[in-house]
NUKOL-5380 format. One record per atom (N, C-alpha, C, CB): chain; atom name; x, y, z. Coordinates in steps of 0.001 Angstrom, whole numbers, plus 500000, padded with zeros to 6 digits. Glycine has a CB too. Example, Ala and Ser with C-alpha at 12.3 -4.5 7.8 and 13.67 -1.06 7.14 Angstrom:
2
mol_atom_u_v_w
A_N_513190_494310_507800
A_CA_512300_495500_507800
A_C_513200_496700_507800
A_CB_511308_495527_509046
A_N_512850_497750_507080
A_CA_513670_498940_507140
A_C_512900_500030_507870
A_CB_514084_499402_505725
***
This chain:
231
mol_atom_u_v_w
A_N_500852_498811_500000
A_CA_500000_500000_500000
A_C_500889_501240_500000
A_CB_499035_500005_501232
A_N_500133_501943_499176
A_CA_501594_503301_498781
A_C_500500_504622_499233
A_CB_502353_503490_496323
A_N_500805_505570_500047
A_CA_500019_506618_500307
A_C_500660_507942_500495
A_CB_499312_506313_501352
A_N_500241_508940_500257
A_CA_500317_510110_499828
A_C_499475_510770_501245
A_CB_499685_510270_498215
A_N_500403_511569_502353
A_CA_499251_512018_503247
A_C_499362_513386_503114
A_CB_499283_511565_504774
A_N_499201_514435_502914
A_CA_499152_516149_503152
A_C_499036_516612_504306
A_CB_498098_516855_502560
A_N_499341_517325_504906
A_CA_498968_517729_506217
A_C_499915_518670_506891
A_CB_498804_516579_507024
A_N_499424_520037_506999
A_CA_500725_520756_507700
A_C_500793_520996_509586
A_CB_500735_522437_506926
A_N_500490_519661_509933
A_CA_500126_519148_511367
A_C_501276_518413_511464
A_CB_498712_518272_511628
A_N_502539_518765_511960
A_CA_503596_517857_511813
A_C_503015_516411_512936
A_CB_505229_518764_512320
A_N_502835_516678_513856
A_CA_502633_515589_515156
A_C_500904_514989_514495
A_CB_502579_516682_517278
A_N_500342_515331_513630
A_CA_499212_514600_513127
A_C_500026_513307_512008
A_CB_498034_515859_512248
A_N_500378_513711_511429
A_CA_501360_513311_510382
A_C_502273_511936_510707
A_CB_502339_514571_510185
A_N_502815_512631_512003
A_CA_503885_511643_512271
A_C_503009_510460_513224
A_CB_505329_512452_513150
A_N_502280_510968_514041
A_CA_501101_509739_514714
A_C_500527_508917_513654
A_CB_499661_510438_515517
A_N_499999_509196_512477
A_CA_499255_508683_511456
A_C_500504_507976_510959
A_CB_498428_509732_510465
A_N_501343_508378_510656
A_CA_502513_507294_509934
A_C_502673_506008_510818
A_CB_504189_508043_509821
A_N_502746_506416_512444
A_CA_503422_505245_512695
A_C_502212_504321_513307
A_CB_504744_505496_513697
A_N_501074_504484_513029
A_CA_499284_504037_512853
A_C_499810_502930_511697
A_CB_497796_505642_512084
A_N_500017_503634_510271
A_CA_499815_503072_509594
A_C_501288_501568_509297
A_CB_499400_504183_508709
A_N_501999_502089_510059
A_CA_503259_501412_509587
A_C_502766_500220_510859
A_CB_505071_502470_509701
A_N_502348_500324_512002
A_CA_501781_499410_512614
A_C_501196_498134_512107
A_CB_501050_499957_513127
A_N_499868_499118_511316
A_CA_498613_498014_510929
A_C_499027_497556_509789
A_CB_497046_498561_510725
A_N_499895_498131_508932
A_CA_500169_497595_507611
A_C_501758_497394_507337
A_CB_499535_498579_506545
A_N_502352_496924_508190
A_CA_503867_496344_507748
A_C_503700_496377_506368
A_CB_504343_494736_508269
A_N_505142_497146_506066
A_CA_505414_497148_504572
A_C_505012_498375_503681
A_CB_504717_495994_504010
A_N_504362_499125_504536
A_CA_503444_499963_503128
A_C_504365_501407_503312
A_CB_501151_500316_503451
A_N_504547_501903_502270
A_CA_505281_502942_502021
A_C_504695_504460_501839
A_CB_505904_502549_500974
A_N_504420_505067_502754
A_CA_504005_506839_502952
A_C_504883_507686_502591
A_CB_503765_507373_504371
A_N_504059_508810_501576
A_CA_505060_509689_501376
A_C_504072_511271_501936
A_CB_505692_509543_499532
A_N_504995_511958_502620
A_CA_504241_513032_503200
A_C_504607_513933_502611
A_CB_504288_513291_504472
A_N_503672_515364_502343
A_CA_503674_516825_502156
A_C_503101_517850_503311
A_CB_502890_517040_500937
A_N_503461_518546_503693
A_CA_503333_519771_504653
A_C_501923_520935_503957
A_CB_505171_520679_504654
A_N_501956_520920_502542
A_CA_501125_521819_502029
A_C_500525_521280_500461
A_CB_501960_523200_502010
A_N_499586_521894_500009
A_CA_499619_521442_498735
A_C_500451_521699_497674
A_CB_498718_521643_498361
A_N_501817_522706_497756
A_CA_502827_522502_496849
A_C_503402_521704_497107
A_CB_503542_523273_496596
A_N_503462_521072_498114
A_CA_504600_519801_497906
A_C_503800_518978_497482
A_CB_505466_519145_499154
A_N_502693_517981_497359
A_CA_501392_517471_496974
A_C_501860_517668_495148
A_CB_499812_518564_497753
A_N_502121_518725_494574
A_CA_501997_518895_493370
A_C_503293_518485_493170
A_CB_501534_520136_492893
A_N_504131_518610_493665
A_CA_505547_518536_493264
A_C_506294_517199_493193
A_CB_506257_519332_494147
A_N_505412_516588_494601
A_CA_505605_514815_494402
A_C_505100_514125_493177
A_CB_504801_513983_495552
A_N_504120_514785_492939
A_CA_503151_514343_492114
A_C_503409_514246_490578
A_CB_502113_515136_492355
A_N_504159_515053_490513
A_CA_505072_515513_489250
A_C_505786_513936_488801
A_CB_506485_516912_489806
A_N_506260_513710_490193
A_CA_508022_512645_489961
A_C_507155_511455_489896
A_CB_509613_512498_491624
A_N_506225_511266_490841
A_CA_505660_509912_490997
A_C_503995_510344_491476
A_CB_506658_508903_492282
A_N_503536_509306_491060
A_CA_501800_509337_490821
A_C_501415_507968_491244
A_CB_501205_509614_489066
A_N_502089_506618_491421
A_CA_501281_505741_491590
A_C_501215_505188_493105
A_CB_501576_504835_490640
A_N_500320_505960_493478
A_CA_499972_506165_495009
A_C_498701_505499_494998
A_CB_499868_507777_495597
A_N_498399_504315_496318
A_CA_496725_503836_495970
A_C_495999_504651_496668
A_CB_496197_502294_496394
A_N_496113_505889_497620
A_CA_495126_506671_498062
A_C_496253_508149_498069
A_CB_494332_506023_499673
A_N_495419_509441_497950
A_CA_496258_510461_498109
A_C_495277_510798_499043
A_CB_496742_511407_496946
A_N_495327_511556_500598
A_CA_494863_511832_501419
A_C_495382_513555_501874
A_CB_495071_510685_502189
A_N_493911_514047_501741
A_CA_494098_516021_501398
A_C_493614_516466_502470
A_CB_493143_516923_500019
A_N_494362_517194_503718
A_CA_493754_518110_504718
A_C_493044_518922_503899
A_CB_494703_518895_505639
A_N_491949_519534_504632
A_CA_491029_520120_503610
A_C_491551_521670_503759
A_CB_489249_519846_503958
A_N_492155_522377_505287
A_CA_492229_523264_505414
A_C_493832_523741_505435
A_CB_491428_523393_506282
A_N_494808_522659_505029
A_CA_495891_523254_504791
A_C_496649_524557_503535
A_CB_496352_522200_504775
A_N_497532_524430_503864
A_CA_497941_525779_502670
A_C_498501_525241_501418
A_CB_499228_526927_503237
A_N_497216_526066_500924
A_CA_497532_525772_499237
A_C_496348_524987_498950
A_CB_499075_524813_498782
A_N_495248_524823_499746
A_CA_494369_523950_499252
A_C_493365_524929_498414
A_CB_493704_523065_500436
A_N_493652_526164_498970
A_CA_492320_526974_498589
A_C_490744_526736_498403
A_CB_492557_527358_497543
A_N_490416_526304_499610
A_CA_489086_526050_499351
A_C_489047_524293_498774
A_CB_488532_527298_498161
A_N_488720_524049_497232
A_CA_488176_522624_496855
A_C_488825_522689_495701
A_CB_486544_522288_496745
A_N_490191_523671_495580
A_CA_490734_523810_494490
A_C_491727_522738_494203
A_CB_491209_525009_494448
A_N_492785_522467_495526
A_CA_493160_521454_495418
A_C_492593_520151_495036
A_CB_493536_521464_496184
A_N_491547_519818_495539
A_CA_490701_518277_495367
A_C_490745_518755_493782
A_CB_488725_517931_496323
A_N_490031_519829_493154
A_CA_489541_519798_491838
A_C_490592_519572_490966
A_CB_488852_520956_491478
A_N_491790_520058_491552
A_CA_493069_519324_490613
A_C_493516_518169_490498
A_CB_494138_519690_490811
A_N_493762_517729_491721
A_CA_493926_516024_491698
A_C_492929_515505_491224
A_CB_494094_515277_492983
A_N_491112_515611_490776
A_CA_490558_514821_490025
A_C_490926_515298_488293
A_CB_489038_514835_490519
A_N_491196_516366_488049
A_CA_491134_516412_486764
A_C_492639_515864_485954
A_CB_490718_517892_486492
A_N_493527_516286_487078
A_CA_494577_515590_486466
A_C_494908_513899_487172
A_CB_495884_516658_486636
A_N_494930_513808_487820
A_CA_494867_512120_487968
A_C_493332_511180_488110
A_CB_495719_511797_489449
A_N_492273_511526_487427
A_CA_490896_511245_487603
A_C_491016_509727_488419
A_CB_490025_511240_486025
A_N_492188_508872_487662
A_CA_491629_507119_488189
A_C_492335_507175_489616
A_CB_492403_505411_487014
A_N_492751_508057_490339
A_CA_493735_507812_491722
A_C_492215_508617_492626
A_CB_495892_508981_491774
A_N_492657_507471_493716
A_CA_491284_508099_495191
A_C_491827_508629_495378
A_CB_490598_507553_496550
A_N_491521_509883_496154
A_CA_491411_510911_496639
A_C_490584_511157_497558
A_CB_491313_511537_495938
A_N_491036_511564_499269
A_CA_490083_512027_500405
A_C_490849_512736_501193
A_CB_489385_510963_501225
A_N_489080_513315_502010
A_CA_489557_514606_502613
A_C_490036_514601_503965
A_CB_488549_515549_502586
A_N_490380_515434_504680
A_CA_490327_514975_505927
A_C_490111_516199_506459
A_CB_491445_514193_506445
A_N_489669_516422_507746
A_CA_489730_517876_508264
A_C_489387_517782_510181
A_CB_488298_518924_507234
A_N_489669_518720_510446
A_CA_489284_518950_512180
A_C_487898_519762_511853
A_CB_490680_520115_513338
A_N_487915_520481_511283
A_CA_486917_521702_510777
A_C_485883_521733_509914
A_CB_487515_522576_510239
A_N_485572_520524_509147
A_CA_484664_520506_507859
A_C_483146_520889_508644
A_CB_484690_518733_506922
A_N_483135_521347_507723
A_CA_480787_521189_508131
A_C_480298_520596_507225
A_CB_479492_522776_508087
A_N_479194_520476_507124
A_CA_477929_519331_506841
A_C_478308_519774_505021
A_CB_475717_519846_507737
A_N_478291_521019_504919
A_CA_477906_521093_503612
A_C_479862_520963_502751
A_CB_476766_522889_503391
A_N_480760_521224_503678
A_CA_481873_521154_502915
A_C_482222_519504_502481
A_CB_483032_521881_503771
A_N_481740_518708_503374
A_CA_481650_517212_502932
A_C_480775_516674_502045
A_CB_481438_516474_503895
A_N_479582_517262_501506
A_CA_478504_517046_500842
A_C_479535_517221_499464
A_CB_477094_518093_501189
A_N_479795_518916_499009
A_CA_480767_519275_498509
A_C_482408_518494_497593
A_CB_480851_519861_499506
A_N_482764_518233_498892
A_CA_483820_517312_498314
A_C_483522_515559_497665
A_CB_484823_517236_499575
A_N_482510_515278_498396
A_CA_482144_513880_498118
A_C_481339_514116_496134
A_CB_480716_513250_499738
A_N_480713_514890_496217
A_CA_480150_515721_494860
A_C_481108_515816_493746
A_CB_479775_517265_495186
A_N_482168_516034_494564
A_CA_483540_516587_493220
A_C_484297_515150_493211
A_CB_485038_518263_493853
A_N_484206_514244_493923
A_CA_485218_512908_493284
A_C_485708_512173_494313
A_CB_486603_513336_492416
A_N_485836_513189_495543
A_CA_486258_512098_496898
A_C_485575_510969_496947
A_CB_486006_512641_498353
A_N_486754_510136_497677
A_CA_486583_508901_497625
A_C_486187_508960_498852
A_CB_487581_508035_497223
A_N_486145_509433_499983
A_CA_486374_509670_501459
A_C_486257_510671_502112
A_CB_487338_509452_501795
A_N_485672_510916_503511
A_CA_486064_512131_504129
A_C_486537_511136_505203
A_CB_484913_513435_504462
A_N_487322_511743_506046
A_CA_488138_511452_507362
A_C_487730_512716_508144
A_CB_489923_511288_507155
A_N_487052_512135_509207
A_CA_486996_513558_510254
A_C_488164_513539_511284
A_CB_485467_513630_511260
A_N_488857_514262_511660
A_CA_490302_513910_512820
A_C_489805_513774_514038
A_CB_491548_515145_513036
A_N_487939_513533_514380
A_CA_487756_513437_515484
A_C_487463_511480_515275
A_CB_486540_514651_516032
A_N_487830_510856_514543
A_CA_488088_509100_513999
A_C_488883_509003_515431
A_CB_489300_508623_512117
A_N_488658_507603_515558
A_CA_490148_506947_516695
A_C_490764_506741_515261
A_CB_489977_505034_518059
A_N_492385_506133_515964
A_CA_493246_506032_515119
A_C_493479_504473_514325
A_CB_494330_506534_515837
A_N_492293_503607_515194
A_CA_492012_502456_514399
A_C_490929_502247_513107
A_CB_491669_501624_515339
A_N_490399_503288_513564
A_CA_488849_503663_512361
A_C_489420_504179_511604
A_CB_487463_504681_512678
A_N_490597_505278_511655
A_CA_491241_506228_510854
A_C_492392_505123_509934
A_CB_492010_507557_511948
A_N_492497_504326_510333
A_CA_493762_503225_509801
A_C_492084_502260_508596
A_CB_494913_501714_511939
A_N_491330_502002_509521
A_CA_490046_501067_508712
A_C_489789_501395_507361
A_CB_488565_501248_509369
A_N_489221_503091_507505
A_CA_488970_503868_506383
A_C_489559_503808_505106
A_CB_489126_504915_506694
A_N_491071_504031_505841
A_CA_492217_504024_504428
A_C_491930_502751_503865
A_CB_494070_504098_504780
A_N_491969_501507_504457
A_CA_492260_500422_503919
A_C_490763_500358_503044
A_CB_492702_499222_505045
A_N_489789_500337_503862
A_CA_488514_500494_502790
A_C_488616_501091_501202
A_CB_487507_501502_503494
A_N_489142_502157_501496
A_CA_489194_502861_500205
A_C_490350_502248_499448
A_CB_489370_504440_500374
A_N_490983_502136_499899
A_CA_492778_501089_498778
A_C_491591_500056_498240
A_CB_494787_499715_500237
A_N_490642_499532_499005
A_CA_490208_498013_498301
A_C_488725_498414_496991
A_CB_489440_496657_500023
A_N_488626_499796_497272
A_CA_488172_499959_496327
A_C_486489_500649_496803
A_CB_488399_498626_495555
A_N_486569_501029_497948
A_CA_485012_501218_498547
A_C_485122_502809_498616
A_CB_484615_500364_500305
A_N_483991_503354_499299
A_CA_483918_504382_499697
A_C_484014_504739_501583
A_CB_482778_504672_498975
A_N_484101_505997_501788
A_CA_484157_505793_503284
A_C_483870_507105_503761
A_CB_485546_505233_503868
A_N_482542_507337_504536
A_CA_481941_508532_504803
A_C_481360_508149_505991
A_CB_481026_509093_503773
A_N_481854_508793_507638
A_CA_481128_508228_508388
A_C_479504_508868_508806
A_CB_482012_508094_509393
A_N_478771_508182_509542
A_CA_477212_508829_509522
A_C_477251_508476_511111
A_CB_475710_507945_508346
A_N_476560_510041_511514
A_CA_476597_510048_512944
A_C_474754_509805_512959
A_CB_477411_511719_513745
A_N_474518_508303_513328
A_CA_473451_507717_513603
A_C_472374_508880_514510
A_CB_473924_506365_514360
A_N_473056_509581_515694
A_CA_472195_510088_516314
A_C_471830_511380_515808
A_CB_472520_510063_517482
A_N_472768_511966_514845
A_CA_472366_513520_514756
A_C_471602_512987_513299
A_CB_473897_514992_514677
A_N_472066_511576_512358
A_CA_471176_511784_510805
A_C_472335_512553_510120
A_CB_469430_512891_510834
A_N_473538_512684_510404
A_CA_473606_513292_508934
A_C_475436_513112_509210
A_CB_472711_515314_508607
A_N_476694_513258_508609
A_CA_477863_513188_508202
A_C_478518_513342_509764
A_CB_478200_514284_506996
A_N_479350_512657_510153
A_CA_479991_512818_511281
A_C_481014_514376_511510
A_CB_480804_511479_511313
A_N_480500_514996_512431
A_CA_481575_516134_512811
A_C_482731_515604_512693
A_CB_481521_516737_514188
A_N_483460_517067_511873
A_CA_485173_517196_512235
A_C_485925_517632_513274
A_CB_485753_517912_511501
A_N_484757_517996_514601
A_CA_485098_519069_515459
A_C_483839_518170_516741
A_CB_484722_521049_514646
A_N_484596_518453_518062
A_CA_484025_517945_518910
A_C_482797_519013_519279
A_CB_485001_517562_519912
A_N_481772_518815_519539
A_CA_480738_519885_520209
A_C_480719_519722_521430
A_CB_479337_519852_519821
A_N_479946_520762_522049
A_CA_479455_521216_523401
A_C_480894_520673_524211
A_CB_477756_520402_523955
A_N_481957_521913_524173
A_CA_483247_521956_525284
A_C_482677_522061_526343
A_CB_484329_523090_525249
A_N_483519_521487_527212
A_CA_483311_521658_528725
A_C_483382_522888_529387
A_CB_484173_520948_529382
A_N_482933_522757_530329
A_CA_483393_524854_531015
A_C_484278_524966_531228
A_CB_482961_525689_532342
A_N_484912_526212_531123
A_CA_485869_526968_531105
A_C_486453_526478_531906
A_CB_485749_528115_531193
A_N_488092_526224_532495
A_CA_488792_525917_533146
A_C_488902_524338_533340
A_CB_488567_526633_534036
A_N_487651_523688_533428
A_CA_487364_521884_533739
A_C_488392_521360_533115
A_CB_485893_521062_533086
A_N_488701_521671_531762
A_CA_489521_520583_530909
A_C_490776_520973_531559
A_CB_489527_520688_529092
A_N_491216_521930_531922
A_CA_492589_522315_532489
A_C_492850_521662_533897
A_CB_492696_523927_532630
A_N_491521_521579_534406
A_CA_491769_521318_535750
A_C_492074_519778_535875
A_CB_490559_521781_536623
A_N_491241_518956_534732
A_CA_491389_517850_534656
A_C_492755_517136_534284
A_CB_490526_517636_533995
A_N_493549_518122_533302
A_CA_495127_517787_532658
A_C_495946_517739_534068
A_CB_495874_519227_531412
A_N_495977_519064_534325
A_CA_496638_518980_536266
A_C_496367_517778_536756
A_CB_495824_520077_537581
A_N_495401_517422_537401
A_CA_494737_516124_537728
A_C_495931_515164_537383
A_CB_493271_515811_536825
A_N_495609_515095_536074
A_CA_496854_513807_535488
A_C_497688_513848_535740
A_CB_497285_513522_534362
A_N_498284_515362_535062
A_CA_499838_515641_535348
A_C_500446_515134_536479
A_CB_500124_516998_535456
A_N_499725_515779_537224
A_CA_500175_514839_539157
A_C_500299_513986_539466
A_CB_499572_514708_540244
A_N_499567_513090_538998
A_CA_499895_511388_538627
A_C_501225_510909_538546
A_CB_499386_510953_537232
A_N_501498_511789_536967
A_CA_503146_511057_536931
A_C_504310_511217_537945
A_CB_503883_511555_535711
A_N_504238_512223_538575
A_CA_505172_512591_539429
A_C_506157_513246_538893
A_CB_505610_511665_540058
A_N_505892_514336_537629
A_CA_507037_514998_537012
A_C_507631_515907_538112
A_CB_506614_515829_535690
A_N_509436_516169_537961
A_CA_509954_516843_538848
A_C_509620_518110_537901
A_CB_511455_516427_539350
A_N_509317_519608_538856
A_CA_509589_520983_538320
A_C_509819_521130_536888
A_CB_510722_521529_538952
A_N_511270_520715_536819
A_CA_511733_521162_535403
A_C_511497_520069_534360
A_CB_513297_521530_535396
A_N_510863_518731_534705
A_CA_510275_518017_534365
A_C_508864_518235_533173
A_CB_510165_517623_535480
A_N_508265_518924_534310
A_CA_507258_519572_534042
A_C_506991_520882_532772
A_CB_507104_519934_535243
A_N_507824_521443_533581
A_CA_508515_522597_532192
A_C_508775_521985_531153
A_CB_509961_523376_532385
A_N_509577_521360_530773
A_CA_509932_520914_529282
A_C_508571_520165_528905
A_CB_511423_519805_529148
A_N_507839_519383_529341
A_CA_506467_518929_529315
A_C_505971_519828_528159
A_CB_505636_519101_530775
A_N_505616_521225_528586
A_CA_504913_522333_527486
A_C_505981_522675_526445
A_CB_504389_523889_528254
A_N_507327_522251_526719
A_CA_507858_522850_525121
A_C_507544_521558_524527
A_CB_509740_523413_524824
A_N_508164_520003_525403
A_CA_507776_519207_524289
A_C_506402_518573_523556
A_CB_508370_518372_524548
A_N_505336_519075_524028
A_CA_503659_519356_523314
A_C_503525_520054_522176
A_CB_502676_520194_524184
A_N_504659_520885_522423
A_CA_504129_521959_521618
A_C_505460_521857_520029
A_CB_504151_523738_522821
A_N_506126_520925_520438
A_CA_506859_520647_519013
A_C_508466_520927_519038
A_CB_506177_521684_517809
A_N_508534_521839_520062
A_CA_509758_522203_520482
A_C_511208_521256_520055
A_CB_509529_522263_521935
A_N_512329_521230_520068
A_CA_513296_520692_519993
A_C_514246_520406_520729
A_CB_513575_520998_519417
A_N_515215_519353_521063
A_CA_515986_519556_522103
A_C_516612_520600_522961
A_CB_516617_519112_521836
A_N_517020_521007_521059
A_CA_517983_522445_521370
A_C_517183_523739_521736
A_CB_518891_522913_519953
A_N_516310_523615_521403
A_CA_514533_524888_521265
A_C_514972_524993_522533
A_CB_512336_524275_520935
A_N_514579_523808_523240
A_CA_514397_523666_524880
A_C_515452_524435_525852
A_CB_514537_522058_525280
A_N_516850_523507_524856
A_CA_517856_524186_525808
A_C_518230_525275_525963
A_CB_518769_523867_525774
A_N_518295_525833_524800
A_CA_518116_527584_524605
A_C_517180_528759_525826
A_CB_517141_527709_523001
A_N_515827_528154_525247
A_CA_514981_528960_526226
A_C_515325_528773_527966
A_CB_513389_528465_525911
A_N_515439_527478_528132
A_CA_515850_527541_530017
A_C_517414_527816_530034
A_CB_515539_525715_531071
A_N_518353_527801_529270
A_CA_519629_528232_529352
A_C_520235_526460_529825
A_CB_519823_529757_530613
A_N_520103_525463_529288
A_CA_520176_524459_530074
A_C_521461_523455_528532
A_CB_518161_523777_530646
A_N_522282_522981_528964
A_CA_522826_521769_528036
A_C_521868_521121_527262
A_CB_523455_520668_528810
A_N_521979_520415_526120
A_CA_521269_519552_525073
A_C_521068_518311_525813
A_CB_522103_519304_523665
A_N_522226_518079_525992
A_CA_522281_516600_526728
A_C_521715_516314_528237
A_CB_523796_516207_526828
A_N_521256_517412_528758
A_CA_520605_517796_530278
A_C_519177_517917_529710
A_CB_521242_519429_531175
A_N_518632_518049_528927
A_CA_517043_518214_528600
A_C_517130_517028_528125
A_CB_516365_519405_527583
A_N_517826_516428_527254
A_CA_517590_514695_526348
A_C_517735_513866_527800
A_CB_519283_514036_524788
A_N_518066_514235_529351
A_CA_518450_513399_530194
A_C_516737_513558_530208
A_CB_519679_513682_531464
A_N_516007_514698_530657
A_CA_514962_515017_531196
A_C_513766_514426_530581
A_CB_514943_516269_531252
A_N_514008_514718_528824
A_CA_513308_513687_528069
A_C_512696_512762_528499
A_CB_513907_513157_527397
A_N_514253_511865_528473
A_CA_513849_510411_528666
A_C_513733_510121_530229
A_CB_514975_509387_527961
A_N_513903_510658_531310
A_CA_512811_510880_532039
A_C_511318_510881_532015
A_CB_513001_511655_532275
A_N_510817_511779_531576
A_CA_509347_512166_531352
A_C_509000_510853_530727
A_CB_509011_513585_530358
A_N_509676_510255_529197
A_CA_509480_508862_528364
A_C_508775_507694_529631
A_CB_511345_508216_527644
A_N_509886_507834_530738
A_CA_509687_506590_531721
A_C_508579_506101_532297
A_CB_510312_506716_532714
A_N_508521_507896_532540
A_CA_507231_507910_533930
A_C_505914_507484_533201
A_CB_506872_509764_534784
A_N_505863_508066_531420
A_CA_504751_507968_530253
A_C_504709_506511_530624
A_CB_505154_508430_528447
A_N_506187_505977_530198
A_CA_505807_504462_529733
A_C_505468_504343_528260
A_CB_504506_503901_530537
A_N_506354_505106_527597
A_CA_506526_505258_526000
A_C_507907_505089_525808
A_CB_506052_506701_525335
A_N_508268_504902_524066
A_CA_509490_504891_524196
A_C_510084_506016_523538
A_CB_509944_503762_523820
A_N_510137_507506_522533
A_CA_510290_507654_522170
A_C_509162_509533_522637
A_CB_510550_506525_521447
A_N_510034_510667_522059
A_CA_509249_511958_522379
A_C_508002_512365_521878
A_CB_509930_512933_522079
A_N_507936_511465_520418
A_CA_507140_511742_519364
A_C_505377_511417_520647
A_CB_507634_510397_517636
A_N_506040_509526_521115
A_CA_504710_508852_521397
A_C_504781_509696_523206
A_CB_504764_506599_521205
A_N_505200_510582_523415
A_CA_505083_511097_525178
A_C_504210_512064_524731
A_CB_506617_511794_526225
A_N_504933_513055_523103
A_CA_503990_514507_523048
A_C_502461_514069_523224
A_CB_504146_515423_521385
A_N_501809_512799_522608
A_CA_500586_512419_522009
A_C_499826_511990_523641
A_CB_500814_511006_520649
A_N_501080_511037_524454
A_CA_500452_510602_525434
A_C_499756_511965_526454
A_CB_501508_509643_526114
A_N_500692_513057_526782
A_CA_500643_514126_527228
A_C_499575_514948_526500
A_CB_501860_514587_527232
A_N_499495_515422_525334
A_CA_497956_515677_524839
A_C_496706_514689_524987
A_CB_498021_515863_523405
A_N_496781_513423_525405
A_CA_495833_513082_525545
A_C_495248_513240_526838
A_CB_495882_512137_525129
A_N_496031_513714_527664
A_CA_496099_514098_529319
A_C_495111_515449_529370
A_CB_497963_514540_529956
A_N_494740_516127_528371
A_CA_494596_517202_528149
A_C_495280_518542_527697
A_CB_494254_517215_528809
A_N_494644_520039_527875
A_CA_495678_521080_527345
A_C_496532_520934_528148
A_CB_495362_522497_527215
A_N_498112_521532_527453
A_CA_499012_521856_528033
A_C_499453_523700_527504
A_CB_500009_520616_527765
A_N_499976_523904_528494
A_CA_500333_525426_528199
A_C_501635_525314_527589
A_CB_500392_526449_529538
A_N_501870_526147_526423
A_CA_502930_526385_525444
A_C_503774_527061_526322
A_CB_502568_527178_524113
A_N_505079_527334_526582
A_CA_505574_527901_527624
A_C_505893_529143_526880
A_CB_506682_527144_528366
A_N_506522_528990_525377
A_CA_507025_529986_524498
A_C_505906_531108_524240
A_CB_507491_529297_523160
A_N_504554_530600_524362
A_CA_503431_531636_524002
A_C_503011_532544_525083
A_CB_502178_530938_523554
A_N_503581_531682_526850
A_CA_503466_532166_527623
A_C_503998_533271_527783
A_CB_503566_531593_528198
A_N_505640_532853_527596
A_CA_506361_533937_527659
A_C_506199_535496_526943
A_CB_507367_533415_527324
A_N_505288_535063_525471
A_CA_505461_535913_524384
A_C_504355_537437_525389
A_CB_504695_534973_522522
A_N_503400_536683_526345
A_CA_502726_537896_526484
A_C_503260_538312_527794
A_CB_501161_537803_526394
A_N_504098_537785_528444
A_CA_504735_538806_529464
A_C_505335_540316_528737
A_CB_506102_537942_530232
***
């Protein structure tokens, strides 16, 4: 299985790769950040069994992107994916040639199902039984103000992160880099990669990529860099 994912969500991207490299030993992903790179792969090589299009990344313009990949590769699937779609932007894309919508509110086993559905040749649109009509891309009715925060704390406390533990916690959520890290606290490379793999332990992951995901699933975390930006 050869796939084509778009997405300028680096940590969406890289979770979905290693989803798919899981469930499908062997299959070969090639990623783009925007829809010029999308065009540019596309150029060198085309025989991809699904190309998979954030709907709201850059360069999509609207349904302009989708409308290119059907007119110039008509026999290759093509689907959408989005956090954000509404009722009528999926109506929309399914109208113009998608093979698929993907909402990013899927688990990551439904989201692995889908693809494979469509490689075998089906369609894949989910239907939210209770509302009657296309499954949201976007969760409804948030909790009150503060709850979800209060609830991440909650967790956080759990692990038993030390202080500065904790601190690097919000750079590494937020995408940050070893060196990002070490810079901003004034700290060695090799003194935050100690701290890292710390935090890795307490997760019970092996690797920063699978702590950022475990730690967002804990709830929000505060960006420390955005913090800083409004002092």
């Amino acid at each position: 299985m050869k796939l084509l994912i778009a997405d300028d969500h680096t940590l969406f991207r890289d979770t979905l790769v290693q989803y798919i490299e899981r469930a499908s030993p062997g299959s070969r992903v090639v990623l783009a950040k925007d829809f010029g790179e999308v065009r540019k792969i596309l150029d060198t090589e085309s025989d991809f069994d699904l190309i998979l299009l954030d709907f709201r990344m850059p360069g999509m313009r609207g349904f302009e992107g989708l409308k290119y990949i059907r007119e110039k590769f008509p026999q290759k699937p093509v689907a959408i994916m989005s956090g954000v779609a509404e009722q009528a932007n999926v109506k929309q894309a399914l109208e113009l040639g998608a093979r698929g919508y993907f909402p990013k509110t899927l688990s990551g086993k439904a989201l692995i199902e889908a693809i494979q559905s469509i490689v075998k040749g089906d369609m894949f649109v989910p239907y939210d039984s209770d509302n009657k009509s296309y499954m949201p891309a976007y969760y409804e009715d948030p909790p009150e103000p503060g709850a979800a925060e209060a609830e991440a704390q909650a967790n956080f406390d759990k692990l038993g992160l030390t202080p500065r533990e904790t601190q690097i916690m919000g750079f590494l959520t937020s995408g940050a880099t070893n060196k990002d890290i070490a810079q901003a606290l004034g700290l060695q490379v090799v003194t935050v990669k100690l701290h890292v793999r710390s935090i890795c332990r307490k997760l019970g992951v092996k690797n920063r990529t699978q702590a950022a995901l475990k730690l967002r699933d804990f709830g929000p975390v505060r960006d420390p860099r955005k913090e800083s930006d409004k002092d």
